[in-house]
C-alpha positions in Angstrom: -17.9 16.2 -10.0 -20.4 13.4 -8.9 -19.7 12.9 -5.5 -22.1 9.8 -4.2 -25.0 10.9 -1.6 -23.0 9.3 1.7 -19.8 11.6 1.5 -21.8 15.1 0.2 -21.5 16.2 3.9 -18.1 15.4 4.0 -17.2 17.2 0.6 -19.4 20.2 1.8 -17.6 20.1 5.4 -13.9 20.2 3.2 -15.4 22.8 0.8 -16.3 25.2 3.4 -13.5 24.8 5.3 -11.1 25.4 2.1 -13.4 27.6 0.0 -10.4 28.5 -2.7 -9.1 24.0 -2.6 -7.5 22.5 -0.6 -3.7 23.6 -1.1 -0.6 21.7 -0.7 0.7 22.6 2.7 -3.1 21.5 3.8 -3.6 18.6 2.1 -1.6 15.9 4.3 -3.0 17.2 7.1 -6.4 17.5 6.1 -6.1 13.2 5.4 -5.0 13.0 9.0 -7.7 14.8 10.6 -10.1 13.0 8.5 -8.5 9.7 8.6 -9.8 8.3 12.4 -13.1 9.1 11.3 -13.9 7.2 7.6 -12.9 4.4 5.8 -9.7 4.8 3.5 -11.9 4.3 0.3 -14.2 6.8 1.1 -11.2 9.4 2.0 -9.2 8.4 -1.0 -13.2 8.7 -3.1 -13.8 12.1 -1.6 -10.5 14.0 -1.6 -10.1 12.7 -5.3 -12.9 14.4 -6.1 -12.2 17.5 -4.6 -8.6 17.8 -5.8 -8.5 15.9 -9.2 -5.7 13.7 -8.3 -5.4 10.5 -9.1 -7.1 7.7 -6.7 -3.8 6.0 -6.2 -2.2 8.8 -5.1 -4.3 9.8 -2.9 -4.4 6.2 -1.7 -0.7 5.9 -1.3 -1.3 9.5 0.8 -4.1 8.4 3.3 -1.9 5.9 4.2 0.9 7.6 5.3 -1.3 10.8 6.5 -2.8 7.9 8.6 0.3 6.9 10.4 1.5 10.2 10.1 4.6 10.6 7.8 6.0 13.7 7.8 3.6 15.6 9.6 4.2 18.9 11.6 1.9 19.1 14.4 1.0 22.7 13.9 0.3 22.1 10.2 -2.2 19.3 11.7 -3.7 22.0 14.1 -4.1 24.3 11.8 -6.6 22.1 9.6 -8.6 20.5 12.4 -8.8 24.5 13.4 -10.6 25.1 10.1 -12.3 21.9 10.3 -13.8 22.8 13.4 -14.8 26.3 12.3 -16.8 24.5 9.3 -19.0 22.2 11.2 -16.2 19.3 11.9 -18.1 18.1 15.0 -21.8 18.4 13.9 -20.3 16.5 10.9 -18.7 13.8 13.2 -22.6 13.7 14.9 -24.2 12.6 11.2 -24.7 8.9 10.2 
């Protein structure tokens, strides 16, 4: 995996949060959290990465994580929880 220098933090901030990957039931939520806070291409580049799906796909799901298809609020908790347990603000503080 060669994930370029200006998303590491973020791919170390996901790893730690999600130490075993990021499962299904986590994954649209986890692109809803992180969605406010980077550009689509460098979502789509980062969580591509980390999952081994395709870029198009996970394109296609920052979009509608974005504007939040099918998202349960407590599933959306639940990762910004974990998120915020792995250094989600001190992340948001980096350049």
């Amino acid at each position: 995996m060669s994930i370029p220098s200006h998303l590491v933090s973020t791919a170390s901030l996901i790893s730690r949060a999600f130490p075993d990957g990021i499962t299904e039931a986590s994954y649209l939520p986890l692109l809803a959290v992180l969605y406010p806070h980077m550009a689509d291409e460098h979502l789509v580049e980062v969580v591509s990465q980390l999952t081994g799906l395709d870029r198009g796909v996970v394109l296609n799901d920052v979009y509608a994580a974005g504007a939040g298809v099918g998202l349960a609020p407590d599933s959306v908790a639940a990762v910004r929880a974990r998120l915020v347990s792995a250094g989600l603000g001190k992340w948001g503080l980096e350049d």
